[in-house]
Backbone bond lengths (Angstrom), bond angles and torsions (degrees), N, CA, C in turn:
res aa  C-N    CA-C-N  psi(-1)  N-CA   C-N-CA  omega(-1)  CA-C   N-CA-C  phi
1 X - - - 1.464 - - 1.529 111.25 -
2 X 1.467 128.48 154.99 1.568 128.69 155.83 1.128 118.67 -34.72
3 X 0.749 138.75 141.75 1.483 145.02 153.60 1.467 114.65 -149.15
4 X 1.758 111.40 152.53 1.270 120.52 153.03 1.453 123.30 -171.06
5 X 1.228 102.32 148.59 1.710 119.34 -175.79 1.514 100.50 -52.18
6 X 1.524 111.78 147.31 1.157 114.62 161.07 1.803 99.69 -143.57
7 X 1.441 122.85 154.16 1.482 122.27 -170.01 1.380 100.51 -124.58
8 X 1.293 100.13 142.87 1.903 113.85 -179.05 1.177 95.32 -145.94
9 X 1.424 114.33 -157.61 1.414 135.65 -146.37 1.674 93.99 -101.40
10 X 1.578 85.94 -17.91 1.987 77.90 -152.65 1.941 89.07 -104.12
11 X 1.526 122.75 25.74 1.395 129.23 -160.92 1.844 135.19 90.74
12 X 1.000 101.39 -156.45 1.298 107.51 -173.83 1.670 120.15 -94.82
13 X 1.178 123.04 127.99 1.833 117.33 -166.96 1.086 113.53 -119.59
14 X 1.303 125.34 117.80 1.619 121.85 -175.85 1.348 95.98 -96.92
15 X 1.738 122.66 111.42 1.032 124.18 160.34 1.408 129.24 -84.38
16 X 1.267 124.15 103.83 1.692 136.82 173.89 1.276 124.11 -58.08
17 X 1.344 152.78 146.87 1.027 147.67 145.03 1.182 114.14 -101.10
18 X 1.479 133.87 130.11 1.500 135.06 168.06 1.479 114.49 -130.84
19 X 1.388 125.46 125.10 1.635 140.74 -173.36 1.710 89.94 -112.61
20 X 1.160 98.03 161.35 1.718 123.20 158.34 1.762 115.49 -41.68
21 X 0.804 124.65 147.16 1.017 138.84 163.61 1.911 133.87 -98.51
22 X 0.819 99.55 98.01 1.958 101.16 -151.68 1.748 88.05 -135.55
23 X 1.176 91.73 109.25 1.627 121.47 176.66 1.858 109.66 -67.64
24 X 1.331 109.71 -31.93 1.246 126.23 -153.12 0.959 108.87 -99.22
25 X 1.751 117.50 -17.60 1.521 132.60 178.97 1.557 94.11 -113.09
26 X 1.655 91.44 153.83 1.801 123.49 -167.94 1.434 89.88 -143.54
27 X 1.785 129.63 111.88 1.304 129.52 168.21 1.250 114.96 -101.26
28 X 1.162 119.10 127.98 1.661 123.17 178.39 1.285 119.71 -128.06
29 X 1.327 120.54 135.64 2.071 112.45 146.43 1.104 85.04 -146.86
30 X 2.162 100.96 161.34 1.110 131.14 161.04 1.763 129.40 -21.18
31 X 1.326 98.65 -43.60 1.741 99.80 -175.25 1.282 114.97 -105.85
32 X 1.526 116.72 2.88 1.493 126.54 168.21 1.481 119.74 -98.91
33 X 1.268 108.64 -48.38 1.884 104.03 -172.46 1.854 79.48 116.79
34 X 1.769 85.77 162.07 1.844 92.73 147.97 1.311 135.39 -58.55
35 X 1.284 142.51 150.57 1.349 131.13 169.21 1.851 102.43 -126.91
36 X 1.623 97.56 119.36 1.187 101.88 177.87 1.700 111.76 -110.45
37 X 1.470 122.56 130.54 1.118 113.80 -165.53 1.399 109.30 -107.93
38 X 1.289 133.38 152.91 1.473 158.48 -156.43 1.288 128.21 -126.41
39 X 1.432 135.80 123.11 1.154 145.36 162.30 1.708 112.12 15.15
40 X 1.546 164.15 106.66 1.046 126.20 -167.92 0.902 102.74 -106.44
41 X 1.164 152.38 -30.53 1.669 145.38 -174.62 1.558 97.88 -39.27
42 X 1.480 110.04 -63.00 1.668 116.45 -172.74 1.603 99.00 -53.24
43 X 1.458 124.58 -69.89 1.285 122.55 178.39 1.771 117.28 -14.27
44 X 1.655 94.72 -72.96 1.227 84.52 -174.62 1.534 140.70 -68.10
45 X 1.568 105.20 -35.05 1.452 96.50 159.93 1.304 131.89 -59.58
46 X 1.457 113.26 -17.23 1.618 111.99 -177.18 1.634 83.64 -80.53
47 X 1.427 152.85 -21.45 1.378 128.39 -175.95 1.560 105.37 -92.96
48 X 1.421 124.67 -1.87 1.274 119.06 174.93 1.432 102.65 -101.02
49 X 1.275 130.00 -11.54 1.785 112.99 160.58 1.380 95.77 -73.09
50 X 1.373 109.20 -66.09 1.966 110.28 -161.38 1.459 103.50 -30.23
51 X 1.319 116.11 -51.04 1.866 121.28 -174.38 1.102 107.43 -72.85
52 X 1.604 128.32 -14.42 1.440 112.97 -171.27 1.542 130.90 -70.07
53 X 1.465 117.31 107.77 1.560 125.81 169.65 1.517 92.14 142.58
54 X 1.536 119.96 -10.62 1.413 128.40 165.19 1.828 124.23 -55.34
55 X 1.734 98.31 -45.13 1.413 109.42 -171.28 1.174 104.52 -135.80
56 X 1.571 115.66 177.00 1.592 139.31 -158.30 1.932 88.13 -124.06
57 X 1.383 129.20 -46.39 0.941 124.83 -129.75 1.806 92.86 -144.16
58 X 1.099 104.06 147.01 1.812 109.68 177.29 1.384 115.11 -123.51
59 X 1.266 126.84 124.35 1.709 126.54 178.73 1.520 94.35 -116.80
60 X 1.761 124.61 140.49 1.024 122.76 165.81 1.474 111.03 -120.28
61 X 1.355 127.30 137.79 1.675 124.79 -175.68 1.674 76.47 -114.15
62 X 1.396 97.56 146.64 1.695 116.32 170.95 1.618 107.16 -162.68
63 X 1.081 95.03 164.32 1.396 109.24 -173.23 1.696 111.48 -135.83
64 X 1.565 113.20 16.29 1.179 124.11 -173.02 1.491 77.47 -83.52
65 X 1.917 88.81 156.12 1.671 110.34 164.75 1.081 99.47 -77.84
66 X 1.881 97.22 -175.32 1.840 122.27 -160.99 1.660 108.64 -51.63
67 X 0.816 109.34 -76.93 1.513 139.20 175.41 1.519 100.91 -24.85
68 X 1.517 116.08 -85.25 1.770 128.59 -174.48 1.527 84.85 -47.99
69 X 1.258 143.68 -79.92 1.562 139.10 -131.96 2.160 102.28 -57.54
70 X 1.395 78.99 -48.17 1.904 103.00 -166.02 1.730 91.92 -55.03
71 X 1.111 116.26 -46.98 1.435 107.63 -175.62 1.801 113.71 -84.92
72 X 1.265 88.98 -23.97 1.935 90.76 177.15 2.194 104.26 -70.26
73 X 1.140 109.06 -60.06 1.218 119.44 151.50 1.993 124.48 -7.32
74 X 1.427 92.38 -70.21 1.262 117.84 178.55 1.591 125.28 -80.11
75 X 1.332 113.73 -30.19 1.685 119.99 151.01 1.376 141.70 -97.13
76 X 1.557 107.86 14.81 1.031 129.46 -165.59 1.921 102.58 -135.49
77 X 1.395 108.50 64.48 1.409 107.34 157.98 1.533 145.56 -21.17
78 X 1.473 126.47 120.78 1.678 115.83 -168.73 1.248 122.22 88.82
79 X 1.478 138.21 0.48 1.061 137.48 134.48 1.424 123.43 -44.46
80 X 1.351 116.92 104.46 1.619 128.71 168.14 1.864 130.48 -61.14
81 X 1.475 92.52 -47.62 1.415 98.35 -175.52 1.660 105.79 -155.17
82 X 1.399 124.79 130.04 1.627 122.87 -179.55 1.442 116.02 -120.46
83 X 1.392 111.59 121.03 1.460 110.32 -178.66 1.306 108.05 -92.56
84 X 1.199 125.46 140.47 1.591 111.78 -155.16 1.693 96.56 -143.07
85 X 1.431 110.31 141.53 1.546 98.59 -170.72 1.565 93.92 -153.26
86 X 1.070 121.22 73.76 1.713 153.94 -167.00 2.031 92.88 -72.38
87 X 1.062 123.42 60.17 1.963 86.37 -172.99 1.381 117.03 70.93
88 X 1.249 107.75 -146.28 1.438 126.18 -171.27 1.710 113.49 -91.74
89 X 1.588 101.19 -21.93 1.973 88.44 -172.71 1.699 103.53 -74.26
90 X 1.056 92.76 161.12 1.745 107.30 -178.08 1.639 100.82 -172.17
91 X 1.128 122.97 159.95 1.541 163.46 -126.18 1.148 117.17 -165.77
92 X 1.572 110.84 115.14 1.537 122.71 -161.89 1.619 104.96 -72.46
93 X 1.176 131.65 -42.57 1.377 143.52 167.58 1.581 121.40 -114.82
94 X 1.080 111.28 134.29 1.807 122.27 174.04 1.524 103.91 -42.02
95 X 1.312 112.75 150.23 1.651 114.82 171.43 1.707 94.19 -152.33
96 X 1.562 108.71 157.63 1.230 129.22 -173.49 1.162 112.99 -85.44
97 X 1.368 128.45 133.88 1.115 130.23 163.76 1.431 112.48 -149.41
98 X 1.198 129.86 121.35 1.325 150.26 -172.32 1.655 130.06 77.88
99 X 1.565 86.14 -1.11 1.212 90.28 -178.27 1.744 106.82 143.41
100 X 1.453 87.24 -33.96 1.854 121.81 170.22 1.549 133.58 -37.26
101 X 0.780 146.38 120.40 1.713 137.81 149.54 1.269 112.58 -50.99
102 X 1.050 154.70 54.00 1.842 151.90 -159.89 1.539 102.01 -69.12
103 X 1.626 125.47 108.22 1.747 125.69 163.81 1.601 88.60 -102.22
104 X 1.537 104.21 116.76 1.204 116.35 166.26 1.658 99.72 -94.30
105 X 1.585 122.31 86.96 1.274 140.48 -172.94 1.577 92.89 -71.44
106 X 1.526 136.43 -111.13 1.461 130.56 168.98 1.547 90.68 93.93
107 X 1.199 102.86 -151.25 1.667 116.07 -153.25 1.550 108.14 18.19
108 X 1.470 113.41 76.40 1.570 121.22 167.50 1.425 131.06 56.44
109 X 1.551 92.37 9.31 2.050 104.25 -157.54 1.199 124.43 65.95
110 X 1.609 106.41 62.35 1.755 124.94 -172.05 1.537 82.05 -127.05
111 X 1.542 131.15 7.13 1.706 110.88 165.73 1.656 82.99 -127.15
112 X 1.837 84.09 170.13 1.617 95.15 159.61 1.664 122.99 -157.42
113 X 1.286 104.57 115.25 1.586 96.41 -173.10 1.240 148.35 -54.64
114 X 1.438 115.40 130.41 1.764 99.26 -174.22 1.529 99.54 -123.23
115 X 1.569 112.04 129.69 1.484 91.22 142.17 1.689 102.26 -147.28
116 X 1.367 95.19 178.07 1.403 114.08 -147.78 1.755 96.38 -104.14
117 X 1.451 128.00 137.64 1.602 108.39 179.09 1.200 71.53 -128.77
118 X 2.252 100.80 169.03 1.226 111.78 146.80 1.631 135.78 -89.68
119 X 0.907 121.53 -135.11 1.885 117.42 -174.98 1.338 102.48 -70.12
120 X 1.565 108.28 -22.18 1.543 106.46 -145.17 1.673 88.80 -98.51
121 X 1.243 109.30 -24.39 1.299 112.18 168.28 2.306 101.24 106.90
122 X 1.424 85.37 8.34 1.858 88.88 158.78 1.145 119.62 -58.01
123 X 1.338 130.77 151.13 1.329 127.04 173.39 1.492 104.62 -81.47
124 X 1.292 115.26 147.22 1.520 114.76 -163.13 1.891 108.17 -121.71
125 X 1.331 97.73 -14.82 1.280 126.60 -142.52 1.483 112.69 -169.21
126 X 1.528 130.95 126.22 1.136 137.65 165.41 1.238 118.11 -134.85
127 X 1.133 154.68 148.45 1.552 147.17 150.53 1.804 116.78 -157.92
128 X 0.882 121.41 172.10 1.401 136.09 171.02 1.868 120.72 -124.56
129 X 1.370 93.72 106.82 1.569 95.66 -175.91 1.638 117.86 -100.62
130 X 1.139 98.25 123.19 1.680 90.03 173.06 1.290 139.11 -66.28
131 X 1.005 131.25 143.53 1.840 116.18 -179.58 1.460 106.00 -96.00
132 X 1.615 101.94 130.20 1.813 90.05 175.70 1.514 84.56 -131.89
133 X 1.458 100.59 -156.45 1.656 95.04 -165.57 1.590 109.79 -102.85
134 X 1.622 110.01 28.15 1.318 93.37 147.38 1.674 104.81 -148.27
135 X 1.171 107.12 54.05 1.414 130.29 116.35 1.348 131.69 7.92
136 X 1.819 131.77 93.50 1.317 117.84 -157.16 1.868 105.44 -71.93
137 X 0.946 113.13 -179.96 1.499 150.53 175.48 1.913 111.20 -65.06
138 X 1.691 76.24 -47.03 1.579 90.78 176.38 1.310 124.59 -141.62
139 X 1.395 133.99 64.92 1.506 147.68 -133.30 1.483 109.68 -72.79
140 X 1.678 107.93 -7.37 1.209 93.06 177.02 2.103 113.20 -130.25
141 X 1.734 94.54 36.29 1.502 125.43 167.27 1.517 103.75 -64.81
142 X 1.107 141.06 132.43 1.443 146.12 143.42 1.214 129.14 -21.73
């Protein structure tokens, strides 16, 4: 999967990307190449050794449904926080699972997750904000 480090106050973040896995589908355009997709549970841990000594901290964006994510989540150790955007289901507040922060964001990307860590990189702060149409400038201003 993509991935990449990003550095803050609160350490180092290996951001993951994880999609579905569909054997049966072959995605292509002109300015990309094919994209053939792979098992992800395996995916991702093989990108959390390759990165390992890179980061402090793990973010996963996925777009797997309920079911695939909850178990990818749950067999896949060191995941910190998962933004998750399944379709339409979504979840008024983050909940734990595996160890996880889980924002089941969904409804089309009409929410967006914030949370707040400290130095140490604790979560300090979690929530899910909706976007409506008056929507700040800077959604994650005080």
């Amino acid at each position: 999967p993509a991935s990449i480090v990003l550095e803050t106050r609160a350490g180092r973040w290996l951001v993951v990307g994880a999609a579905p896995h569909r054997p049966a589908q072959v995605f292509g355009a002109p300015d990309v190449g094919t994209i053939v997709t792979v098992p992800v549970a395996p995916a991702v841990r093989a990108e959390l050794e390759r990165r390992r000594g890179e980061y402090d901290h793990v973010v996963l964006l996925s777009s797997l449904d309920y079911r695939d994510l909850e178990e990818l989540v749950a067999s896949v150790p060191g995941i910190d926080v998962v933004a998750a955007s399944g379709g339409t289901y979504s979840e008024p507040e983050p909940r734990v699972v595996g160890g996880a922060r889980l924002f089941w964001l969904g409804a089309e990307g009409l929410r967006l997750g914030r949370v707040a860590l400290d130095e140490r990189g604790r979560v300090l702060e979690a929530r899910v904000i909706p976007i409506r149409g008056d929507f700040p400038i800077d959604p994650l201003a005080p």
